[in-house]
VOGU-3710 file (C-alpha; in Angstrom, 3 decimals, decimal comma):
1> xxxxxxxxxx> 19,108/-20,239/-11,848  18,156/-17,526/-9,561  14,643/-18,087/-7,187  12,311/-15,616/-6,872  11,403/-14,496/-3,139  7,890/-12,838/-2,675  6,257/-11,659/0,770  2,803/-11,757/1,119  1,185/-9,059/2,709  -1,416/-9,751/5,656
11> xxxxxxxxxx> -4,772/-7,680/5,510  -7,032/-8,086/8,586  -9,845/-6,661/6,187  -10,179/-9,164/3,766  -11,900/-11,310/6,196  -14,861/-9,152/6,424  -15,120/-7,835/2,603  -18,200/-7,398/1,169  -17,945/-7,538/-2,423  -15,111/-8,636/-4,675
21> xxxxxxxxxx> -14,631/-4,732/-6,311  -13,782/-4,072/-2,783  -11,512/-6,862/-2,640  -9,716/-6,286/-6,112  -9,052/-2,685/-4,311  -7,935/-3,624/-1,303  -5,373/-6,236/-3,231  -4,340/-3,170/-5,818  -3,714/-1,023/-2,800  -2,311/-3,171/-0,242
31> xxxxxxxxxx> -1,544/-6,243/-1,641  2,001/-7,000/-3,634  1,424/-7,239/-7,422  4,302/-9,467/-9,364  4,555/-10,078/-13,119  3,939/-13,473/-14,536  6,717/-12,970/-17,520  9,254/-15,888/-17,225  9,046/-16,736/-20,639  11,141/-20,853/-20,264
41> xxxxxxxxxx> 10,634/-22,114/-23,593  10,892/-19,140/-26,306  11,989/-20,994/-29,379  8,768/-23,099/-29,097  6,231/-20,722/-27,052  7,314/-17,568/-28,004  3,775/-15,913/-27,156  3,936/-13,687/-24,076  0,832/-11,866/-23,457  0,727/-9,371/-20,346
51> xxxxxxxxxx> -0,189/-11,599/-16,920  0,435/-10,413/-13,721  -1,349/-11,076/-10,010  -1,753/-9,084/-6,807  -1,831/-11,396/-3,602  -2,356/-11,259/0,200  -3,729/-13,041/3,093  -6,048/-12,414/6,200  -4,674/-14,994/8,249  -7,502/-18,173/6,865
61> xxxxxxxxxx> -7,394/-17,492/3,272  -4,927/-16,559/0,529  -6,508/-13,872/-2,264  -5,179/-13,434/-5,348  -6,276/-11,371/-8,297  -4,841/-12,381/-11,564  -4,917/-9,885/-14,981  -4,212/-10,883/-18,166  -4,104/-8,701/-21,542  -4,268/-11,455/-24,255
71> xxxxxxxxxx> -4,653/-11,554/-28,192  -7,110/-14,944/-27,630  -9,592/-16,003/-25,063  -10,953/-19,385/-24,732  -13,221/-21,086/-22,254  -14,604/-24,406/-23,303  -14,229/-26,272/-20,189  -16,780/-25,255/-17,770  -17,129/-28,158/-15,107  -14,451/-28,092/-12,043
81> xxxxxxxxxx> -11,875/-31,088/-12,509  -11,878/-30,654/-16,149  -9,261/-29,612/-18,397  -8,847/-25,946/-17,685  -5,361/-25,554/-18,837  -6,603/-26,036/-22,436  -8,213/-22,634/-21,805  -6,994/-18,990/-20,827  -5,507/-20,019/-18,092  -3,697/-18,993/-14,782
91> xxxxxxxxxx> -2,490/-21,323/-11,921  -1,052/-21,337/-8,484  1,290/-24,194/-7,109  2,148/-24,277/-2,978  3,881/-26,360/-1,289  3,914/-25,924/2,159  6,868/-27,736/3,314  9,605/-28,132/1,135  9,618/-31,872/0,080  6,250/-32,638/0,865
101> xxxxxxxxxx> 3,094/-32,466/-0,907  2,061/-29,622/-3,333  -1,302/-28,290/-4,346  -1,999/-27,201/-8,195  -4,957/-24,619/-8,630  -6,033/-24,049/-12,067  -8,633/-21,583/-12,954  -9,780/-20,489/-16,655  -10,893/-17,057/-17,518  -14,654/-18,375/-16,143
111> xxxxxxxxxx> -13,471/-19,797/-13,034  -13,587/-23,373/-13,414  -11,281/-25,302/-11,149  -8,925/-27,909/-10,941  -7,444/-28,843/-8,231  -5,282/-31,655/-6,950  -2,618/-32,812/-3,813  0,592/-34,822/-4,463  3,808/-36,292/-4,439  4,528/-36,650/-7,358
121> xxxxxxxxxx> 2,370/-35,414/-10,962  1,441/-39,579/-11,788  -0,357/-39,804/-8,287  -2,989/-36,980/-7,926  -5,143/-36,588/-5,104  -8,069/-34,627/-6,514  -10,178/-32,178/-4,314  -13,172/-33,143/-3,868  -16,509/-31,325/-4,489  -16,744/-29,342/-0,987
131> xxxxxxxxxx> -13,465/-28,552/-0,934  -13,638/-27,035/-4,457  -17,039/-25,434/-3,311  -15,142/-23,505/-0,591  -12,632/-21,580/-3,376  -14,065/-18,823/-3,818  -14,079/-17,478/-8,011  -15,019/-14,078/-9,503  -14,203/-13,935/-12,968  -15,115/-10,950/-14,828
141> xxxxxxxxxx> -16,036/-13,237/-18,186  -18,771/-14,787/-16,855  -19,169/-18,309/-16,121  -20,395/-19,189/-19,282  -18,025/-21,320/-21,213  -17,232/-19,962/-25,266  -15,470/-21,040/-27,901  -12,077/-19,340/-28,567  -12,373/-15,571/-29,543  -9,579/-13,525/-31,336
151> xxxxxxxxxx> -9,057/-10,091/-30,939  -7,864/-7,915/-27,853  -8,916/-8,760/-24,051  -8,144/-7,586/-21,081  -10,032/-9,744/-18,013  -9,091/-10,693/-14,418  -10,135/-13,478/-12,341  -10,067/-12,902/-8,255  -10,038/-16,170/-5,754  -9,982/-16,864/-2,642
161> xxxxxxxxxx> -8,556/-20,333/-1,351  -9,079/-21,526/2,185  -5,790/-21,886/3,793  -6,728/-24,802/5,940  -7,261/-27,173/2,517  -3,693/-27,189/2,503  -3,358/-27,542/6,358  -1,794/-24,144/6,841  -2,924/-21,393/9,698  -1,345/-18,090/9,052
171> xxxxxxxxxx> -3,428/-16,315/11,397  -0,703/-16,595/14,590  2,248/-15,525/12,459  4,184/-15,834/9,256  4,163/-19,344/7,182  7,118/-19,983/5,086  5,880/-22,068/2,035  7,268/-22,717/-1,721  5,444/-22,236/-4,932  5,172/-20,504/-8,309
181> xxxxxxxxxx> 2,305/-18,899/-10,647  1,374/-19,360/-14,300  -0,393/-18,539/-17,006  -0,961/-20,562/-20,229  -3,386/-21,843/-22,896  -2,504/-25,013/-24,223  -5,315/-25,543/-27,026  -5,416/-21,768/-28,227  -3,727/-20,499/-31,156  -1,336/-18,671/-29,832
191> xxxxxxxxxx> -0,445/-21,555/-26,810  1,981/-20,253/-24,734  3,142/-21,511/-20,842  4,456/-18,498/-18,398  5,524/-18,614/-15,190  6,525/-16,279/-12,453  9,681/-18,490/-11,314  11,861/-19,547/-14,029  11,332/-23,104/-15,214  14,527/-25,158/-16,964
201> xxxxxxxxxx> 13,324/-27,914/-18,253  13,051/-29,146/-21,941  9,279/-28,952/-22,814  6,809/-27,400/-20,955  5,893/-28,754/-17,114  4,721/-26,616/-14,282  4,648/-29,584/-11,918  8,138/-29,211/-11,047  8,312/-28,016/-7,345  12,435/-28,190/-7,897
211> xxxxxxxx> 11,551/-24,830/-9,557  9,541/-23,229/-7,286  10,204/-20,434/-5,869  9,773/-18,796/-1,981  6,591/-17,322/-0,469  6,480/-16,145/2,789  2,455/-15,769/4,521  3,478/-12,486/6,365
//
C-alpha cells in the first residue's frame, strides 16, 4: 500500500493573525489543501461525502482548516473529552517520532475536543483541561450542540494546536513527523470513516499509526 507524503508549508504570518477569516485566507492561499477521500471499507461504509483540509505552520503552532460538504450534520456532544466521533467529525493523528507516542485530535462540527497521548489505543493519556484550553477552535456551526439534521451542508472548522503539547519546535527548521487525517460520523445515518492515508484493516480503526502516512513541518 502506497503512503502518502505531504509538506507543510511555513507562514511567518500566522503568528500574528487577527481574526480566523484572515486565517482561513491565508491557509486557502498559502497553505497546501489535500483531500480526505480514502474511502478503506466501501462494502460496509460506502458514504463518502466531500472532506478536505488546508494546513500550515508558523513555527509554534500547526493550523488546519477542515471543509466538509455532507448530506447529515450532527453535534450532540458538546463537552471536550466526550464522544465527538459520534458526531460530524474530522481528526488529526501525529506522531512525532516514528515508534513513539501519537496524539489523536478529534473535533465535531462545534469544536468540541478530544484529545489523548499514547502507546498504544488501550492506554490513553488524556489532555488535560489547559492543554485543551490552548487549541484553539472556530467552527462556523456554532458551539451549540443539535440533534442530527438531514439535508445539504457545507461547514468548516479552523484550529490551531500548540506545537509544544506534542514536544515539537518547528520554528529553527523542518520537523519530520508521521500522521494521517479523517473524517467520520459514527452515530449518523449515513456513518461513514475517511481518511487521507489509506487504512487496510478489517473494520474501521484510525488508531493505527502502521498506516500513517509522512508529514514534513517545512
Amino acid at each position: 500500500m502506497t503512503r502518502k507524503s505531504i509538506e507543510i508549508p511555513r507562514i511567518h504570518a500566522l503568528a500574528a493573525i487577527a481574526s480566523p477569516e484572515a486565517a482561513i485566507n491565508i491557509l486557502d492561499e498559502h497553505g497546501i489543501r489535500r483531500t480526505i477521500s480514502s474511502l478503506n471499507w466501501p462494502e460496509a461504509y460506502p458514504y463518502r461525502p466531500l472532506a478536505t483540509f488546508a494546513a500550515a505552520h508558523d513555527g509554534k503552532s500547526l493550523w488546519v482548516d477542515f471543509l466538509v460538504r455532507c448530506n447529515y450534520l450532527r453535534a450532540e456532544n458538546y463537552t471536550d473529552q466526550s464522544p465527538v466521533s459520534q458526531d460530524s467529525c474530522v481528526e488529526i493523528f501525529l506522531q512525532p517520532q516514528e515508534g513513539g507516542e501519537y496524539w489523536n485530535f478529534e473535533f465535531n462540527c462545534i469544536g468540541a475536543i478530544n484529545a489523548s497521548h499514547r502507546l498504544t489505543r488501550p492506554q490513553p493519556t488524556r489532555l488535560d483541561a489547559g492543554e485543551l484550553a490552548r487549541i484553539v477552535r472556530h467552527p462556523s456551526c456554532g458551539t451549540r450542540p443539535f440533534c442530527e439534521l438531514e439535508g445539504l451542508f457545507t461547514w468548516n472548522l479552523l484550529v490551531r494546536i500548540p506545537l509544544d503539547i506534542m514536544g515539537v519546535d518547528a520554528s529553527q527548521g523542518p520537523v519530520a513527523m508521521r500522521g494521517n487525517f479523517y473524517k467520520c460520523a459514527s452515530a449518523c445515518t449515513l456513518p461513514h470513516y475517511l481518511s487521507w492515508n489509506p487504512i487496510d484493516t478489517p473494520a474501521p480503526d484510525f488508531h493505527r499509526p502502521e498506516f500513517f502516512g509522512d508529514i514534513v513541518l517545512a
